[in-house]
C-alpha positions in Angstrom: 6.3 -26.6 -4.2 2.9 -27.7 -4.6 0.3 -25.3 -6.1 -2.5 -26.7 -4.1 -0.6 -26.4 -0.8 0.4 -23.3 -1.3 -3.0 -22.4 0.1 -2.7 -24.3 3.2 -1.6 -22.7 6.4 0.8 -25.0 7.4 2.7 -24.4 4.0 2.6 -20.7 4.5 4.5 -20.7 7.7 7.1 -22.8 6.4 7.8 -20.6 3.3 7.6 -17.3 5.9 10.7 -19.5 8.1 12.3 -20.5 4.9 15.9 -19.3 5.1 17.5 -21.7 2.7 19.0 -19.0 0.0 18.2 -21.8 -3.3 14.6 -22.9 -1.7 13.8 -19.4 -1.8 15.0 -18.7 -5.1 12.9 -21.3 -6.2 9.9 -19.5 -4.1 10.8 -16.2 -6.1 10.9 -18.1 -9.5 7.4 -19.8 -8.5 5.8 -16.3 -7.9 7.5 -14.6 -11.2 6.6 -17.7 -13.5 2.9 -17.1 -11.8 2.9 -12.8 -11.9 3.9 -13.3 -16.1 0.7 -16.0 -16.6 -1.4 -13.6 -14.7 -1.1 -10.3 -15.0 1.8 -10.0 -17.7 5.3 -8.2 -18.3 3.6 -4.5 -18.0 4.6 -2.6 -14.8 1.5 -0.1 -14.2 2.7 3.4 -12.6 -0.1 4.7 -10.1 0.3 8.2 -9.4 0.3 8.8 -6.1 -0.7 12.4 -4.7 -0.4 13.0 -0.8 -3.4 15.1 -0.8 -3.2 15.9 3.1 -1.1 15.3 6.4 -4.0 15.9 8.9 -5.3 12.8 10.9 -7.8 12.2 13.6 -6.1 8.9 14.5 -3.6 8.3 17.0 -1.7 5.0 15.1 1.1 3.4 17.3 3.7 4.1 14.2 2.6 6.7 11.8 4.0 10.2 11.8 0.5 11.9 11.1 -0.9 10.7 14.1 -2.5 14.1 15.8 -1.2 14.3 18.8 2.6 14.8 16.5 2.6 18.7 17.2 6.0 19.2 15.8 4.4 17.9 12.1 3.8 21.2 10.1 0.3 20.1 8.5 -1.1 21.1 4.9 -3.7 20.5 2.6 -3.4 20.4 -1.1 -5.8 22.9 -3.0 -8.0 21.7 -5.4 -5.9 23.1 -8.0 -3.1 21.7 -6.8 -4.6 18.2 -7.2 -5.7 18.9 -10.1 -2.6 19.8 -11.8 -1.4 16.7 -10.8 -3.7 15.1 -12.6 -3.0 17.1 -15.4 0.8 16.2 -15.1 0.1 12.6 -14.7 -1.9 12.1 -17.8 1.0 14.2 -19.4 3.7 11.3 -18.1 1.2 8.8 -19.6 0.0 7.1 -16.2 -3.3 5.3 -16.1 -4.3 6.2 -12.6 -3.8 8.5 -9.9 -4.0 7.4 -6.1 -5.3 10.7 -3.7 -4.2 9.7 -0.5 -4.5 11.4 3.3 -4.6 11.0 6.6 -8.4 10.4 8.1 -8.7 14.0 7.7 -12.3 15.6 8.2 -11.1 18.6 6.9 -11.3 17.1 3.7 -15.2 17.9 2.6 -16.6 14.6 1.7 -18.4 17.2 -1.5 -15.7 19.1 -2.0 -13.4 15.5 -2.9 -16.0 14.6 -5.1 -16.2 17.4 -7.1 -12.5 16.9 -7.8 -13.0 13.3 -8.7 -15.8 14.3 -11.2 -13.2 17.0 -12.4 -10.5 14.2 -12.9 -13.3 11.2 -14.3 -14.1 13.9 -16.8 -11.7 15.4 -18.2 -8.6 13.1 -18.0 -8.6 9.4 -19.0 -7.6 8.5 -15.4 -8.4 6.0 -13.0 -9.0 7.4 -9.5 -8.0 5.6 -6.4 -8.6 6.9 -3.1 -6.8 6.1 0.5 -9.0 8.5 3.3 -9.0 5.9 5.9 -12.1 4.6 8.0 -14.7 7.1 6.3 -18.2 6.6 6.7 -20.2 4.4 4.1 -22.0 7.9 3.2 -19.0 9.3 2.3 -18.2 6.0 0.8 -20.9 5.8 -1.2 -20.6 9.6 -2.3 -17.3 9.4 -4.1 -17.6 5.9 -6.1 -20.7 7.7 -7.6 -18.6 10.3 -8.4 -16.7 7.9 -10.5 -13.7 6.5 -7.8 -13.2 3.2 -9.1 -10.9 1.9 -6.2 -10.0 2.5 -2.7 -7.3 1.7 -0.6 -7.7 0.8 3.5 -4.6 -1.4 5.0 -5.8 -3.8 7.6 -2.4 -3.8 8.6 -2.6 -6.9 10.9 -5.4 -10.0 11.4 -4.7 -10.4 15.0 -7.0 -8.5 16.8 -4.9 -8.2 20.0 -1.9 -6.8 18.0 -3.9 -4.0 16.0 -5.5 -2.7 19.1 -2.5 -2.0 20.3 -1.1 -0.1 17.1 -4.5 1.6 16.6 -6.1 2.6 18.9 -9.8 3.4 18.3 -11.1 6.8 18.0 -13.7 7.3 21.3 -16.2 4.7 21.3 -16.2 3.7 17.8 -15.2 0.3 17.2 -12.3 0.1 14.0 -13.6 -2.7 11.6 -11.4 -2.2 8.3 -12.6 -5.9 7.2 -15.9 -4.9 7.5 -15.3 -1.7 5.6 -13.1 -3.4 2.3 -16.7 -5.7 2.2 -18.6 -2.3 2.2 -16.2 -1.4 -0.7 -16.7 -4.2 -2.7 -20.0 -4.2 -2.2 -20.5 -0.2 -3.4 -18.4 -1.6 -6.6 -14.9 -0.3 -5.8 -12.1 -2.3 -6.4 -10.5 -2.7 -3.3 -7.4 -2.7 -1.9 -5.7 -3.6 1.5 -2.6 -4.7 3.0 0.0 -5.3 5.9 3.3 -4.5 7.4 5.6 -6.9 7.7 7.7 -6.9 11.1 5.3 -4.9 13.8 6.6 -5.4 17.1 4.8 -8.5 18.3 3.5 -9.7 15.3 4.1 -14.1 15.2 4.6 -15.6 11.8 1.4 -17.3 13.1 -0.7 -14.1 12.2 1.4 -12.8 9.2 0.6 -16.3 7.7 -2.9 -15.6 8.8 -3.0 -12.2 7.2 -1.9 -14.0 3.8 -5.0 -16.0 4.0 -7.2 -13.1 4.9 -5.9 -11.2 1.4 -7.4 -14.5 -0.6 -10.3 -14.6 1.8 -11.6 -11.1 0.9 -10.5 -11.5 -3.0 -8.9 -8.6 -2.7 -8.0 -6.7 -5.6 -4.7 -4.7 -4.9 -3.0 -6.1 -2.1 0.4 -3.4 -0.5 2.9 -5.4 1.7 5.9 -3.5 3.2 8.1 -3.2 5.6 7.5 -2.1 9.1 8.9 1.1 9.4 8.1 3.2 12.6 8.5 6.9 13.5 10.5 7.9 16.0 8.0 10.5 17.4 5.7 7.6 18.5 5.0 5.1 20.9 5.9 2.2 19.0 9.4 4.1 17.5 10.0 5.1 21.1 9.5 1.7 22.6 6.7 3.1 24.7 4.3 0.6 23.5 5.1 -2.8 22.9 3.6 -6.2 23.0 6.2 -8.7 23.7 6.3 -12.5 21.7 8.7 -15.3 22.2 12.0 -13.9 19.9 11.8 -16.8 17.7 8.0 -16.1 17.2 9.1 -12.3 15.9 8.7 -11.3 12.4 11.7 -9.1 11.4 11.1 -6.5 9.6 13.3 -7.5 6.9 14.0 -6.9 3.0 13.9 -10.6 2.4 10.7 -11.2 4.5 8.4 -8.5 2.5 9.9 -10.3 -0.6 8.9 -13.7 1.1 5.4 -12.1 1.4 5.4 -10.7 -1.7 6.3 -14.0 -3.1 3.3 -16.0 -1.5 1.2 -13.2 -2.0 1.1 -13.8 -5.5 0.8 -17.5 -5.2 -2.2 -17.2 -2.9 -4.4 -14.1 -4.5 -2.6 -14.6 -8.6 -4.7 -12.0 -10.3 -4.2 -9.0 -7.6 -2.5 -6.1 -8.2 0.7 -5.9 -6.3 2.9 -3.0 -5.9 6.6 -2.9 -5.1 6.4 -0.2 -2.5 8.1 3.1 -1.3 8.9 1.4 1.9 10.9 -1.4 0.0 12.8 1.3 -1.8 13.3 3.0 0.9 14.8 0.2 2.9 17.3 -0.7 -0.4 17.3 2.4 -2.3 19.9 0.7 -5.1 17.5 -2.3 -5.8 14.8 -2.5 -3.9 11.6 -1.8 -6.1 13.2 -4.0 -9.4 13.6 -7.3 -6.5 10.1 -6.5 -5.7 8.9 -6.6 -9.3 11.0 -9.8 -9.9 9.6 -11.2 -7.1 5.7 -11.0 -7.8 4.8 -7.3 -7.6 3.3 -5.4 -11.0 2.8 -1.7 -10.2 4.9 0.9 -8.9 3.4 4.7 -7.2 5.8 7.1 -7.7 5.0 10.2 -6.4 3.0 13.0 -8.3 2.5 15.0 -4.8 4.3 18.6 -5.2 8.2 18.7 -3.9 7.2 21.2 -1.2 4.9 18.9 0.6 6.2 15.5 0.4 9.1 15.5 3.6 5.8 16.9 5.1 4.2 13.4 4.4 6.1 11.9 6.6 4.3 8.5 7.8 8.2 7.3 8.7 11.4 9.1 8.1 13.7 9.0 5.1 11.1 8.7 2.6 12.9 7.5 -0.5 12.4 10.0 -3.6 11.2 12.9 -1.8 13.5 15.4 -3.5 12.6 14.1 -7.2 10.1 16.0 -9.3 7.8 13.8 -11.1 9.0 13.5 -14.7 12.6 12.5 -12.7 10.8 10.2 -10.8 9.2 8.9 -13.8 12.3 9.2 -16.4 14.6 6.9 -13.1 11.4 4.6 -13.0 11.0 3.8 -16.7 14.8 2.7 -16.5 14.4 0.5 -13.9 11.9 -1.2 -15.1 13.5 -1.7 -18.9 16.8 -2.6 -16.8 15.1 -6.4 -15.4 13.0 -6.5 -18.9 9.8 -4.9 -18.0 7.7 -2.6 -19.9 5.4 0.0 -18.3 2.1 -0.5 -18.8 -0.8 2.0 -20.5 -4.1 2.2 -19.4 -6.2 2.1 -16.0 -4.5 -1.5 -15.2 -7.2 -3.0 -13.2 -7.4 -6.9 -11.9 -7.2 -9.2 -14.5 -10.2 -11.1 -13.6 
């Protein structure tokens, strides 16, 4: 496999068809050899704390949409978050990720207080994952100190994402636009896909690859498409239908296959080995990731009580673990394939 055409198009779809079990290995070898030049052995633990279930959106797939009535909702206090914090510097993390539906409940003043709180007195990275707020609000929490935001564009093809998100009254839904507005306001930025959306072509997930090196992204999620059932898309109400051979499956080996490319195409990114992967091979499923391309791992800081309340899909894997399990199971895994966990912030190696 050629370095240079590794960027082409063309190249891309082939490796997304690939099925040959020792081409691939040689793929996955490709993308581990590249992941060790780049961004080294460390594995970097984000904290992740699921700071609210409220949503204003109304996404094809996702268990927070609002109109889910049978969702008990809840908001963290900000105490609560900040004893997260407090537990995550204690477990030795470098950053903690604040994520939530697009909830206007959450006070755009109120969120960065608590990220001045967390910039300082803790060591801490912040990352934050609010969806499509406005560039005020934006604005407000990087000068607050959040050094990097999260915003899936989910899909490139504009015909496929206005069908899984629909827009919110007459505003148009531009997340490219926005992860510019965030690199411009001096976040690192982060963005990503899912991998198997009913109707999505290996034409567009091959385009999507090319979008991540497009907007030099700097933390780029890939997982799974996982849908719940109380939706349209989980129900089957909604659907967009492709030629079957055109269909991206929703497979464990095709988010390794993006993983994989991912690296190759955008080699200084951070890439994490998701929940979704885990949860879709619970025995293996993050340490393939890792050995595959990724370099971080979020386990979950959020407080037990809330997190089968955060329920974007069902069967969440490691809802039931308290954080210094899920961090004590974590560490293991990672020395198991020969990793060591990384100290610090862990931003892009530039």
């Amino acid at each position: 496999m050629s370095e240079t055409n590794i960027f082409d198009k063309a190249e891309i779809l082939k490796w997304l068809r690939e099925e040959d079990p020792q081409a691939l290995s040689e793929l996955y070898a490709e993308a581990d050899g590249r992941r060790r030049q780049t961004v080294g052995d460390a594995v970097h633990l984000r904290g992740l704390i699921e700071i609210s279930n409220y949503c204003v959106r109304e996404c094809g797939y996702c268990g927070l949409r609002a109109s889910h009535r049978d969702l008990k909702r809840y908001r963290l206090s900000r105490e609560e978050i900040l004893g997260c914090a407090t537990e995550a510097v204690t477990l030795g993390y470098g950053t903690v990720v604040m994520q939530a539906g697009e909830d206007y409940g959450i006070r755009t003043e109120w969120l960065a207080k608590i990220v001045r709180r967390i910039k300082q007195e803790t060591p801490l990275a912040v990352t934050l994952s609010m969806g499509e707020r406005p560039v005020e609000d934006l604005r407000t929490w990087r000068e607050a100190g959040a050094d990097r935001y999260l915003l899936r564009f989910e899909t490139s093809d504009p015909a496929l994402y206005a069908l899984i998100h629909p827009p919110r009254g007459a505003a148009p839904s531009d997340r490219i636009a926005i992860l510019k507005t965030l690199k411009q306001l001096g976040y690192e930025a982060g963005s990503g896909v899912m991998i198997g959306i009913p109707g999505q072509t290996f034409e567009s997930l091959a385009a999507d690859i090319e979008m991540f090196r497009r907007l030099n992204l700097d933390m780029i999620g890939v997982g799974p498409y996982i849908s719940h059932p109380a939706t349209p898309l989980g129900s089957g109400l909604w659907r967009r239908n492709v030629d079957a051979s055109a269909q991206v499956p929703n497979t464990e080996e095709m988010v390794y296959k993006v993983v994989a490319l991912t690296r190759l195409v955008c080699p200084n990114a951070n890439i994490p080995s998701t929940t979704a992967l885990a949860t879709i091979n619970l025995r293996n499923g993050r340490e393939l990731g890792l050995e595959r391309g990724a370099n971080v791992v979020m386990p979950n800081l959020t407080p037990v009580v809330y997190r089968s309340l955060y329920e974007i899909y069902p069967s969440k894997a490691c809802i039931f673990e308290t954080a210094s399990t899920c961090y004590s199971c974590l560490n293991q895994r990672i020395a198991s394939i020969g990793r060591s966990v990384g100290s610090g912030p862990g931003g892009r190696v530039q």
